[in-house]
N, C-alpha and C positions, 0 to 999 in steps of 0.2 A: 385643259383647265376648266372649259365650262360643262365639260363631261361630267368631272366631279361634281363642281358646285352644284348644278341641277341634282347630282344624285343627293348630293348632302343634303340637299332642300328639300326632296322629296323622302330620307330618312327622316328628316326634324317634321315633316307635318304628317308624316305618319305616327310619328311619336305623340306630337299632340295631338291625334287623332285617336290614340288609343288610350292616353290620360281620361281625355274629353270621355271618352267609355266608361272608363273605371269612374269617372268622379259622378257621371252618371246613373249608375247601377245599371241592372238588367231585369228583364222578367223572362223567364225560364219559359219553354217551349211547351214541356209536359208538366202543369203541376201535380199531376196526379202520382209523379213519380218523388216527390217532395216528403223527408218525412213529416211523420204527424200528420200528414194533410187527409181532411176528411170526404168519404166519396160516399157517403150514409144521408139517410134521409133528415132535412129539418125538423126541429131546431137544433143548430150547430155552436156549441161553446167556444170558447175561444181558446185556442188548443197553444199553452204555453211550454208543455216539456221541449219538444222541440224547435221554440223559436227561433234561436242561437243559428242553428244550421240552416233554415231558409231565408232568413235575411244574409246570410254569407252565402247564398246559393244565386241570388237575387244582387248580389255584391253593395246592399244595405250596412249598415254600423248598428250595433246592438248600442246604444247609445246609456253614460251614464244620467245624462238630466235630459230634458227637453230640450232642445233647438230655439234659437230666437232670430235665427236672419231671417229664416222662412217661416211663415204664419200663415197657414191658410182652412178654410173650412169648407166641408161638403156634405151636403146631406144623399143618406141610402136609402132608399126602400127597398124591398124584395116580396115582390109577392111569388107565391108558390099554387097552383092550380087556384089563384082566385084569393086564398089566404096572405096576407104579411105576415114576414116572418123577420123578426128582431136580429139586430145587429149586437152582439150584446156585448156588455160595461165591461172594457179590461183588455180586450182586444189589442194584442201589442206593447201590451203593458206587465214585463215580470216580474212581480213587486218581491219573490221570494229571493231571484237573481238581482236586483237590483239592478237594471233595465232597460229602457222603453224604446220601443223602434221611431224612427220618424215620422211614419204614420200610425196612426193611432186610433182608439177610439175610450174616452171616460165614462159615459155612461151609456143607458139602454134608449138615447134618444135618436139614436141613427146618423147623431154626426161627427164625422171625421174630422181627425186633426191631423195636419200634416205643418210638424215642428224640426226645422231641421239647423243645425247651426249653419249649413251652406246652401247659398242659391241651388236648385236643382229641378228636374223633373221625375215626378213621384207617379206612379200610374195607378190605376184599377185594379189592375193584376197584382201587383207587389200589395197591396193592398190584402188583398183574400190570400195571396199565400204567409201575409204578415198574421191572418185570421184566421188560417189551416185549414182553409174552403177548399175544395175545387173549381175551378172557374174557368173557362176557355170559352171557344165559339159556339161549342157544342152542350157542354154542362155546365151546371152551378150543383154541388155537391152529388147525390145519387141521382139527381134529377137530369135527363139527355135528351136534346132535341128530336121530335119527332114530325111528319106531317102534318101529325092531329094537334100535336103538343109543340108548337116551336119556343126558345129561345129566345125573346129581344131583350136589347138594351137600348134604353133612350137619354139624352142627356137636355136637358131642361125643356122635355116635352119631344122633341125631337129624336126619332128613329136612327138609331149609329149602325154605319155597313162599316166592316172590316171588325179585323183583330178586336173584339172589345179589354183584353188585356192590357194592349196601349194605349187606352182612354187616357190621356193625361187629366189629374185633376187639379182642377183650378177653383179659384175661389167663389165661393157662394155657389157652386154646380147643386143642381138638384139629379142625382140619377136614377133613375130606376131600371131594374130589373125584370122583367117578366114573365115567366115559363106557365105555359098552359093553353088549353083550348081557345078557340074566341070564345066561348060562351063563359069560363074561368077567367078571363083577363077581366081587369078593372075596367069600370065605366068610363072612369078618365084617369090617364095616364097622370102622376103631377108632374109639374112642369117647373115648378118651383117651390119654396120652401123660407119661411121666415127665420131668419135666424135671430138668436138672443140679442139685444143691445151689446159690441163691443166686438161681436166675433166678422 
């Protein structure tokens, strides 16, 4: 009898162990394998044919409105050999399908909205593949880590080691991105970011 019961306990929390997944989403291993997704040099539009398939790839909702349980806001930059390069207006948003992912971006000011009707965690990665970037540890679009040229991501000034895909984002984060020479990288890293009254 306690044979069972143990097993039945350890079916039901594996159960909700694989809920807890699904209500969570995913971010996918290779996004370069994603369609739509772009591996071309900046600046990168916001690539909406193929939305629909990576937010189900990523196990996201193609959502008909915005979200209200979850509110929160993030700023991006990205610089490219020393250049920023725009985050641009529309991103996640397919106004022709009638639309929008839960993370998001409105305009070309670099911040993210992440609206979702249920409590969740929403990352970085699901992000850029909601954007049809390429992004992993190695590259952010055509551009791929090298000696001369590394890769970092920092989050409110702060250098991040691991997976930068699983950055979760939380409120008021400032990120940035970095790819290029030391002598290409910004003077200073920002570290933070004003946002609008209200957000």
């Amino acid at each position: 009898m306690r044979s069972r019961i143990a097993t039945a306990a350890a079916l039901c929390a594996c159960s909700v162990a694989l809920a807890a997944a699904a209500f969570a989403g995913t971010t996918v291993a290779d996004p370069a394998g994603l369609p739509g997704i772009n591996t071309g040099d900046a600046p990168w539009p916001a690539e909406l044919d193929h939305l629909k398939e990576r937010l189900a790839a990523d196990g996201l909702p193609a959502l008909a409105e915005e979200g209200t349980v979850l509110h929160t806001h993030q700023h991006l930059d990205i610089f490219i050999d020393g250049k920023p390069v725009p985050v641009p207006a529309g991103a996640g948003i397919n106004e022709a399908q009638v639309f929008i992912s839960p993370s998001h971006v409105h305009d070309d000011t670099g911040i993210l909205h992440v609206e979702s009707p249920k409590i969740d965690t929403f990352t970085l990665g699901q992000f850029f593949d909601i954007w049809g970037v390429r992004f992993d540890a190695k590259c952010i679009g055509g551009y791929c880590a090298t000696l001369e040229k590394p890769l970092h991501v920092h989050v409110n000034g702060k250098l991040q080691d691991g997976d930068p895909r699983l950055i979760a984002l939380k409120p008021h984060q400032e990120i940035a991105i970095v790819y290029g020479s030391k002598d290409e990288q910004p003077k200073k890293i920002p570290s933070s970011f004003k946002f609008p009254k209200g957000f």
